[in-house]
N, C-alpha and C positions, 0 to 999 in steps of 0.2 A: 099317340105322338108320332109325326112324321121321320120316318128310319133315321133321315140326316140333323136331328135336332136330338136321337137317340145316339147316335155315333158323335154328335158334338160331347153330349152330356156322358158317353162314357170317357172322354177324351179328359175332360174335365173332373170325373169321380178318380180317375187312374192319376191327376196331378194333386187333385185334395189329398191321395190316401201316399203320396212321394211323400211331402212334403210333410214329415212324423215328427219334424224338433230337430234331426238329426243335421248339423250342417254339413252340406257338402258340397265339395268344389267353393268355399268361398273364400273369397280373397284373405290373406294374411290382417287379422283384423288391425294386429298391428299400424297399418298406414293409417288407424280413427290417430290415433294417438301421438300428438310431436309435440318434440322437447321444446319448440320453441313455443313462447306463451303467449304472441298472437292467437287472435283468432281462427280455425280454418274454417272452408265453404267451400260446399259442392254444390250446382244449382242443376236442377233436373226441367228443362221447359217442359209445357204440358206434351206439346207435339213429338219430344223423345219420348212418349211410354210408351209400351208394348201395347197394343190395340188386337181386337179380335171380334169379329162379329159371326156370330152362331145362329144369329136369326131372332129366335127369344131372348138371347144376350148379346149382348154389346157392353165390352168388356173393356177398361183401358188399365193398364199396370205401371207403375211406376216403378217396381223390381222386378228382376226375373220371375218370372210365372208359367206355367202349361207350356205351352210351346215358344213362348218369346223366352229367350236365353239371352244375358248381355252380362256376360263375366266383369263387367266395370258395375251394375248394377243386382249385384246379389244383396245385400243389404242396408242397413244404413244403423252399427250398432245392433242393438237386441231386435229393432226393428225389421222384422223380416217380409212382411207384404202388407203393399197399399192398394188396392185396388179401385175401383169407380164403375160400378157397376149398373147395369141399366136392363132389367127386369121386364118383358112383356105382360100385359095384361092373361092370366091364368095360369102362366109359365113358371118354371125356379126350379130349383136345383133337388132332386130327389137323396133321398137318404143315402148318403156316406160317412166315410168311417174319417175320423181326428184323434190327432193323441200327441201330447207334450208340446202343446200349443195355446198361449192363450191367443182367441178370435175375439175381435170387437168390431159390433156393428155399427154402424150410426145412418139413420134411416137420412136422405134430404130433402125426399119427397114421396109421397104415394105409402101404401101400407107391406109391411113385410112379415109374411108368417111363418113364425120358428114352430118344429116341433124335434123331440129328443128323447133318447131313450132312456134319461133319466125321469120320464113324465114331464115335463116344462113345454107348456103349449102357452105363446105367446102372439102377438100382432101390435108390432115396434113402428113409429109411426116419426115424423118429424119431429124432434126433441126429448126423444127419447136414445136410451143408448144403451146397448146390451155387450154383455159379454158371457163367455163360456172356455172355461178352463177344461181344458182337452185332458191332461192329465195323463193315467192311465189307458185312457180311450172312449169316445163318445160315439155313435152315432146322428145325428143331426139332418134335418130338411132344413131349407130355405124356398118361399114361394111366394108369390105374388099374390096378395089375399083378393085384390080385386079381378073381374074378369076383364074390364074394360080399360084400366087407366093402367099406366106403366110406375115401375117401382123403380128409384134410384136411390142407390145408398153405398156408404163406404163400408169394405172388407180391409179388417189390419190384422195379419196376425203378428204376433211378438213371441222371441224366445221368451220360454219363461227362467225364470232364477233359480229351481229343482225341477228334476224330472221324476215322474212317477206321480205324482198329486191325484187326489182323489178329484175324479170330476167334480167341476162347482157350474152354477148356474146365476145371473144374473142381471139384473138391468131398472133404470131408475129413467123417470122423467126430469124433465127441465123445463122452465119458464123459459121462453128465445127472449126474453128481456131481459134476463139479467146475464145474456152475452153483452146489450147495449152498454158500448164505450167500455165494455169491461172483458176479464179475460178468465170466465167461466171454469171452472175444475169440474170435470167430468169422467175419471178415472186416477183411482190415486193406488198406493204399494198398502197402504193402510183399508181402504175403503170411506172414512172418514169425509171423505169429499168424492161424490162420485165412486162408479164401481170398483172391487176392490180387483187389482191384478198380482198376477204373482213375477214381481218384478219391480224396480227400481224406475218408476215412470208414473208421469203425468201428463192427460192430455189436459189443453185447454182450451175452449172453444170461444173467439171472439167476435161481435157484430159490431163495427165500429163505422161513425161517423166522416167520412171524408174529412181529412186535416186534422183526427185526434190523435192524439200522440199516447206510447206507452215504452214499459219497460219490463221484460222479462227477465228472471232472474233466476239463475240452472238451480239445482240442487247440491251443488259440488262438483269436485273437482270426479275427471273420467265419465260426466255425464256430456250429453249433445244436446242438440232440439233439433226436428223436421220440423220444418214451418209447409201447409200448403194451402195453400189458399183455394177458396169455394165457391167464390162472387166476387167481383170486383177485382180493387189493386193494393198492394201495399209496398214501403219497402223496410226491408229489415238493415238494420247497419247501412244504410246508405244504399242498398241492393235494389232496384225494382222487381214486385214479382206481379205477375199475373193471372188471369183465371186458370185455376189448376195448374199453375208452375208450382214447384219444390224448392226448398233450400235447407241443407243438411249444415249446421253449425256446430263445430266443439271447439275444444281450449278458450273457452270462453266464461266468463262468473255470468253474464249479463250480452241480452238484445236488447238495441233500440228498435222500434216498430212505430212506423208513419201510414196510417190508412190516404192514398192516392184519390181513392173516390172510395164510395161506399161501399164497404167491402167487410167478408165473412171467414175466416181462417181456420185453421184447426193446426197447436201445434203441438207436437208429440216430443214430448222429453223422454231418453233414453238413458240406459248405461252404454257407453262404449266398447266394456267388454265386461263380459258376465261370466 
């Protein structure tokens, strides 16, 4: 490997192995939480993330991450990184160390090969969606399985709801049809639906028709939802979002959601504070 793609990736194993579960420096979470029973919104465009190109990566963050620092974006609830990741052909992320974290991947495009020191040797591919409960501590690869074709996928980590948990392992396919006009459960606190997390969240993945209309509906009171969209446009609550814009909602039972044009979403329901 070329020195400066070895100095990128140690840059990057020294921020994987910061970032243990322990929060620090982050904002008083208190501000998720107001008396008042409106709804509140935080809208992140795609063009505010933290960006970084390393050569074999090309990286963009929507939270603080590695070297982008942005004290207004350290979390969003349990939610602690969203990344958007763009893998070179033969490239990826050599083994480093996690712990008190659950990691979900969700592949968008191209092939992604896991391997772990728990033994779990996988190759996570478009519709599919993996997670790995950090726990006590894993070590983990992530690699680009093919030589030629490039890998994009999303990296989220989440607090989890206990610390110490014995490492877990897992991931589940999905039909992309039955995201069509609908609003797919692809990680749930139970497992039940989607993999299981250790935590108070549900993702859900939507493919929606240009002008169909929907309704989300939280889990209770002290939960949010990230909304961020993947393709296309929608708008949430009257809000327009765009390809890879955010929007962070709490104090809220329920979203309305309007697909703009034909458009692809992912959204992450949280606890606001855990």
């Amino acid at each position: 490997m070329h020195p400066t793609a070895l100095l990128s990736l140690a840059l990057l194993v020294s921020a994987f192995a910061g970032f243990n579960g322990v929060a620090l420096d982050v904002p008083n979470q208190s501000q998720f939480i107001m008396s008042d029973s409106r709804p509140q919104y935080v809208y992140h465009a795609a063009e505010s993330r933290g960006h970084a190109d390393h050569g074999w990566l090309k990286t963009y963050h929507s939270f603080s991450f590695a070297s982008w620092h942005n004290p207004e974006r350290m979390h969003f609830g349990a939610l602690r990184v969203l990344n958007d990741d763009y893998v070179s052909g033969g490239a990826g992320f050599q083994t480093h160390p996690h712990d008190n974290m659950e990691i979900v991947s969700i592949p968008l495009s191209g092939d992604l090969e896991h391997g772990d020191n728990m033994g779990n040797t996988a190759v996570i591919r478009s519709g599919d969606v993996q997670i790995m409960s950090a726990g006590t501590g894993v070590m983990h690869s992530e690699k680009n399985h093919n030589s030629d074709d490039a890998v994009r996928f999303l990296q989220i980590w989440m607090y989890p709801n206990q610390r110490d948990l014995t490492p877990a392992y897992d991931q589940e396919s999905f039909s992309m049809e039955s995201e069509r006009n609908e609003l797919l459960c692809v990680v749930s606190p139970d497992g039940e639906q989607g993999v299981k997390i250790h935590q108070t969240s549900w993702f859900h993945l939507g493919a929606w028709d240009n002008a169909h209309k929907g309704a989300y509906q939280l889990h209770g009171a002290g939960q949010g939802v990230y909304a961020f969209v993947l393709e296309g446009s929608i708008e949430i609550d009257g809000k327009p979002l765009g390809r890879r814009d955010g929007l962070g909602i709490w104090d809220a039972e329920s979203i309305a959601i309007t697909a703009t044009d034909d458009a692809r979403f992912l959204l992450m329901e949280v606890p606001m504070k855990w």
